[in-house]
C-alpha positions in Angstrom: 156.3 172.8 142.7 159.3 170.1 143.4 158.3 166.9 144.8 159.4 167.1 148.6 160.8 163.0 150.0 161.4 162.9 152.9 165.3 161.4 153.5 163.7 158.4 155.6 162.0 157.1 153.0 164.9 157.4 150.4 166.3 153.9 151.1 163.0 152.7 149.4 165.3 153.5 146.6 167.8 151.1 146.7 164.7 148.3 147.5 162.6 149.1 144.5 162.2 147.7 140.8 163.7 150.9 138.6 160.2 150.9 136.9 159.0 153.0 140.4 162.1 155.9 139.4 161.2 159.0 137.2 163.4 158.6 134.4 162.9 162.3 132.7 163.5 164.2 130.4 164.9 167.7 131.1 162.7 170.8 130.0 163.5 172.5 126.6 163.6 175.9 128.5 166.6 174.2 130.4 168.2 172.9 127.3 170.8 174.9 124.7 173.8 175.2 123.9 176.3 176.5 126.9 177.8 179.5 125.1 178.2 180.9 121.3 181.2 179.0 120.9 179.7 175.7 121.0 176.8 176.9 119.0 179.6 177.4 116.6 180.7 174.1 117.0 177.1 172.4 117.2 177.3 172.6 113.6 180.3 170.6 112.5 179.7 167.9 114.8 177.2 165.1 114.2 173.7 164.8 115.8 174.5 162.5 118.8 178.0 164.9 119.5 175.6 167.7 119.2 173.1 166.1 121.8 175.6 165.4 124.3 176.5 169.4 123.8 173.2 170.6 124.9 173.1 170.6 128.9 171.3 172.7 131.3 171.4 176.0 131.5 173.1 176.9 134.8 172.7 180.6 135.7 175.3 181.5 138.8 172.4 183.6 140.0 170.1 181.6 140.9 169.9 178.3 143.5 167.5 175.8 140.5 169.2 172.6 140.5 168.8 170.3 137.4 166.2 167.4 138.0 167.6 164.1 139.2 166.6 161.4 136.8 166.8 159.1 139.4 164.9 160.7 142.3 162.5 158.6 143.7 158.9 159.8 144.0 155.7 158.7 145.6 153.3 160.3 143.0 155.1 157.6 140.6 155.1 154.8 143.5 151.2 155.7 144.6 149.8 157.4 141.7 150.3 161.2 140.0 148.8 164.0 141.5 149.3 166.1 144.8 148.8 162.8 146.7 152.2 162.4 146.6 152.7 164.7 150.0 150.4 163.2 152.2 150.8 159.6 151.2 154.4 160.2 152.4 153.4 161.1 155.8 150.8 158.4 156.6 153.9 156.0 154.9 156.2 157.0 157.6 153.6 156.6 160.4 152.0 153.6 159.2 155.9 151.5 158.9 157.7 153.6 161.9 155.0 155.2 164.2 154.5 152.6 166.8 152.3 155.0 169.9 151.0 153.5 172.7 147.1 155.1 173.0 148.3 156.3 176.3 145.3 157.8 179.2 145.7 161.3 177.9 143.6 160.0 174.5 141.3 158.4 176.4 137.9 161.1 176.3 137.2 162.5 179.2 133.5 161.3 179.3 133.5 158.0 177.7 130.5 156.8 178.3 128.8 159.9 177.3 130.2 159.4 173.7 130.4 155.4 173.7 127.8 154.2 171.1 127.1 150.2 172.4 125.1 148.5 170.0 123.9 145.0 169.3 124.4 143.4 165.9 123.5 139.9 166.8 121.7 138.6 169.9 125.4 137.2 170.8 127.8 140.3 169.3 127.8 144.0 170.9 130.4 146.4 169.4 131.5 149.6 171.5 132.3 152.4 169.3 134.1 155.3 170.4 135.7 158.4 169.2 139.1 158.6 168.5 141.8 160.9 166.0 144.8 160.0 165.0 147.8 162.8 165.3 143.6 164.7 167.0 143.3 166.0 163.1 142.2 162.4 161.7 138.8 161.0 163.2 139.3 157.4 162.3 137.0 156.1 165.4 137.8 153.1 167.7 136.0 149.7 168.4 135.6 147.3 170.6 133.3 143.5 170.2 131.9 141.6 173.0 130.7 138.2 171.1 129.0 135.7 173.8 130.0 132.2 172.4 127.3 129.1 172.7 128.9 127.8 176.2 128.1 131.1 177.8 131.1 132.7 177.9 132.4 136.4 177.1 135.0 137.1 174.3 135.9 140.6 174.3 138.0 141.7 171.2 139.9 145.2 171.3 138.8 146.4 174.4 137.4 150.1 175.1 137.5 151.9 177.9 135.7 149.9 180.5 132.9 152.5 182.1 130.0 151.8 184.0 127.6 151.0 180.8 130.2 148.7 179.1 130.2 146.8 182.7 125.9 146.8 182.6 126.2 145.7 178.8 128.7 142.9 179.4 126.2 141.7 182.6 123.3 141.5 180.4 125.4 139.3 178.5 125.9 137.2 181.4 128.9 138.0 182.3 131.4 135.3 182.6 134.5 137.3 180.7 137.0 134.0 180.1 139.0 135.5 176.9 140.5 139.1 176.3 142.0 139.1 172.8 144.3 142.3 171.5 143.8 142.1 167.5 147.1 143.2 167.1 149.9 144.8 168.6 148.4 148.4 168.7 144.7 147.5 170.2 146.1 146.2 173.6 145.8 149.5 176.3 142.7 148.8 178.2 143.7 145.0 178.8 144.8 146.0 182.0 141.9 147.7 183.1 139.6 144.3 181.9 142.1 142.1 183.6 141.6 143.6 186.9 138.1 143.5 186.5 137.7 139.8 185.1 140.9 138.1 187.0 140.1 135.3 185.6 140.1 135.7 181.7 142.4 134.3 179.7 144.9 137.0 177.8 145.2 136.4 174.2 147.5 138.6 171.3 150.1 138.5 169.0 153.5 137.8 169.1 155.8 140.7 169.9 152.9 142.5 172.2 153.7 141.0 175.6 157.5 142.4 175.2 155.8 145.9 173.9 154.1 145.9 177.0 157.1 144.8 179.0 159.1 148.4 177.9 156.6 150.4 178.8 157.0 151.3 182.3 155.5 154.7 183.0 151.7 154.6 182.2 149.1 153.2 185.0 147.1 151.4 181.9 149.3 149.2 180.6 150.3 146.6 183.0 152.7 143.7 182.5 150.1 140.9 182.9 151.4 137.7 181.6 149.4 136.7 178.2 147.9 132.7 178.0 148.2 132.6 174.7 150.2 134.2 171.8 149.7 133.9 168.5 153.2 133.6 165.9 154.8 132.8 162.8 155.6 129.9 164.8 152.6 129.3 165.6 151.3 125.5 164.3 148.3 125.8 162.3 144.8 125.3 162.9 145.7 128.6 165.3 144.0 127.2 169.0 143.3 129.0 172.0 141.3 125.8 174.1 138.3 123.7 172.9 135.4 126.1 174.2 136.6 129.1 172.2 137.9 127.0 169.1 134.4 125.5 168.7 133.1 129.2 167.9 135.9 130.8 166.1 138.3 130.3 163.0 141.7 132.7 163.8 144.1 133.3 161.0 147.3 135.4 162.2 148.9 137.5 159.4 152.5 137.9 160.6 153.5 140.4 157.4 150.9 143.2 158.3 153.5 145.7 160.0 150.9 145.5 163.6 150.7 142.3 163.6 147.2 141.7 162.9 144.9 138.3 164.1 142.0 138.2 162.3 138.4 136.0 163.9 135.4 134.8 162.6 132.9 134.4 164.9 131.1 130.9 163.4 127.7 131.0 164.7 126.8 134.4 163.6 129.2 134.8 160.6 130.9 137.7 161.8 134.3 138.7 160.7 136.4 140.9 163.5 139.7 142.7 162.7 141.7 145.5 163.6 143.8 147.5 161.6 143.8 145.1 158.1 141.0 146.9 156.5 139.3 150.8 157.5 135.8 151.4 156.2 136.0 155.1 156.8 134.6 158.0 158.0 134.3 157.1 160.8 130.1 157.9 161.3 129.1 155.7 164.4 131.9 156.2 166.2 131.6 159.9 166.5 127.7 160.0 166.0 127.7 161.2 169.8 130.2 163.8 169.9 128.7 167.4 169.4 130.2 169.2 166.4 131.9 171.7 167.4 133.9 169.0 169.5 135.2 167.2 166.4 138.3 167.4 164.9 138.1 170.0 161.8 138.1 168.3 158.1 141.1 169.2 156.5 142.9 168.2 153.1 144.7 165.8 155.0 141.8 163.9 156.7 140.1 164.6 153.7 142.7 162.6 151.6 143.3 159.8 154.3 139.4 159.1 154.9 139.1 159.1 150.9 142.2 156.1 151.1 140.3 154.0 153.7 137.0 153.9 152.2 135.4 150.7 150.5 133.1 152.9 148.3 133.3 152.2 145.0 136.7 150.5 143.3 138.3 151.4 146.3 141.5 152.1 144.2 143.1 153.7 147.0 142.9 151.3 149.9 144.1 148.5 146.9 147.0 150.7 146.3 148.2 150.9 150.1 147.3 147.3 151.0 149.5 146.2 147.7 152.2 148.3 147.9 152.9 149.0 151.9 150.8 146.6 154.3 151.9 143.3 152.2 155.0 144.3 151.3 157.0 142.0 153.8 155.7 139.2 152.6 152.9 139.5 149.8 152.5 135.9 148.7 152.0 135.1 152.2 149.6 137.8 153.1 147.6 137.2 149.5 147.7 133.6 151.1 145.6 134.2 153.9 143.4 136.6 152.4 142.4 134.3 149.6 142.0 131.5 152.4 139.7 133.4 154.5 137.3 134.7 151.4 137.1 131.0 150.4 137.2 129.2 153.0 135.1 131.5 155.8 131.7 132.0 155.7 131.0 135.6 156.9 127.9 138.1 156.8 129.4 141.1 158.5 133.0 142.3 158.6 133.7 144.4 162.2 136.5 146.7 161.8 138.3 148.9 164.8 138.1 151.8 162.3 135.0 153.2 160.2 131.6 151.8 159.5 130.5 147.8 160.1 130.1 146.0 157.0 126.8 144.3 157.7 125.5 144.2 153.9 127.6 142.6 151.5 130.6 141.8 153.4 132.0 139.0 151.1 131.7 141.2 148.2 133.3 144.1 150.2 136.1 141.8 151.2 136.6 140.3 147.4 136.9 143.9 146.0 139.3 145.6 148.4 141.7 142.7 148.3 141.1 142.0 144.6 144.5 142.5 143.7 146.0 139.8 146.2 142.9 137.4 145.2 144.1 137.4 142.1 148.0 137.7 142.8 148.8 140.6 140.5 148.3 144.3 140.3 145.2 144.5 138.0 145.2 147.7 137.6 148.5 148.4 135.7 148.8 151.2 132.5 151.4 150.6 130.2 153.6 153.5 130.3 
């Protein structure tokens, strides 16, 4: 079966070491001599003239081409096998899709499948269902953390329904800061902002003018944001003095959405978005009846397999390595490294998949063990 790339990821070819190009060797079925004359010749000639003799065997018959030495492929780039395929797909969504979670992906009874659950007297995540391309169940989330002045941080927020608005008054509900983790977990800020005039809107650079082009969906507003988070951006990152005495941020600008990253100090709780999955996604679709999930297939199969942290976690290493820190991998295995030694975490809450609540830190050093260490461990001489 020929390897199938698709043509937009063919400039990868020009960008690439030539160590990531199949250089070989043609089949012996598709090598001999042309015709009986030059088998006649092959034997007068010496043994590099007759080598250069032997080509392939083109029968005007047929439509087989000859391989292409220097094709590019993914099962080389990511790994042999029939992953080639599928890694393809999720590479061009992952570096080109750029969806807005519009209402039409919102479920139609949210607070009948909205699983709110305390993991600290101060932290409440709201998980919900959600698929990606509706084949992929990869689950959304949303954090309230209550920080020691009494105030409401919400992180990522879900759809706001009449139990998020009772859970968020049990927590006393003073809602000063809204924060988008990145530049894809922003759609229900508008929603929130209505309710809570008054909190502060907080998200990385290159959101606000996202939200600024979209101009025909009633959830996303145009709702100027307090603070955003760059590049530019002067470290130690700083929002005001009540939320900076609870949090640490780091901002990694080369994760292709854009990802801001907290850890919640009292509680030692680690909240992301998109920079690491923990799939399948069990919590977060623990309240939708089966027969109302999406059906398992060899692509779900494969993608939930890539963003798991079970075991070596080979393949979330792989994609984090090779696509995520791409831009800029010294920088992103600088921030990585800073926040495994510098913060002190328990739990690691992800928009995607399972909380980490037992042996985050060790979770955290084996995923990103490769950019800890600044070199792909991993490597087989070929």
């Amino acid at each position: 079966m020929p390897r199938i790339v698709p043509s937009s990821l063919r400039f990868l070819k020009y960008s690439l070491p030539k160590r990531y190009f199949h250089h070989q060797q043609p089949s012996r079925a598709l090598l001999r001599p042309s015709n009986q004359y030059q088998s006649q010749r092959h034997q007068f000639q010496t043994p590099r003239q007759s080598q250069n003799n032997y080509n392939y065997n083109y029968n005007h018959n047929s439509h087989r081409q000859p391989p292409n030495p220097n094709r590019f492929s993914l099962s080389t780039y990511f790994g042999k096998g029939y992953f080639a395929v599928p890694i393809g797909l999720f590479f061009i969504y992952y570096l080109y899709h750029r969806t807005t979670m519009s209402s039409s992906l919102i479920p139609d009874n949210p607070d009948e499948v909205m699983v709110i659950r305390d993991l600290t007297p101060n932290v409440t995540i709201f998980s919900v269902p959600f698929s990606r391309f509706g084949k992929i169940p990869i689950g959304g989330r949303g954090t309230a953390v209550r920080l020691t002045s009494g105030s409401i941080a919400v992180f990522s927020p879900v759809a706001l329904t009449e139990a998020t608005k009772a859970k968020i008054a049990a927590l006393g509900g003073q809602v000063k800061y809204l924060v988008a983790t990145d530049i894809e977990h922003h759609i229900f800020l508008s929603d929130w902002k209505r309710a809570y005039p008054g909190a502060k809107l907080i998200g990385p650079e290159g959101l606000p003018e996202k939200r600024l082009k979209v101009k025909d969906d009633p959830k996303i507003g145009h709702e100027p944001f307090d603070v955003v988070i760059g590049k530019d951006t002067p470290r130690p990152y700083s929002v005001d003095g009540e939320f900076d005495r609870d949090f640490e941020v780091e901002y990694i600008a080369s994760h292709p959405n854009k990802e801001v990253v907290f850890l919640y100090k009292p509680d030692k709780v680690l909240i992301e978005a998109d920079l690491l999955f923990n799939l399948p996604a069990t919590e977060q679709y623990s309240k939708v009846p089966e027969e109302r999930r999406p059906k398992a297939g060899l692509l779900a199969g494969w993608f939930m397999g890539m963003n798991s942290t079970e075991g070596e976690a080979k393949g979330m290493k792989r994609f984090l390595w090779w696509v995520v820190s791409r831009g800029d991998r010294e920088g992103f295995n600088e921030i990585v490294g800073r926040m495994y030694r510098d913060w002190d975490f328990e739990v690691i809450v992800p928009c995607h998949g399972e909380v980490i609540e037992k042996g985050a830190k060790e979770v955290w050093g084996r995923v990103f063990e490769w950019h800890l260490k600044g070199k792909k461990s991993d490597t087989k001489k070929r």
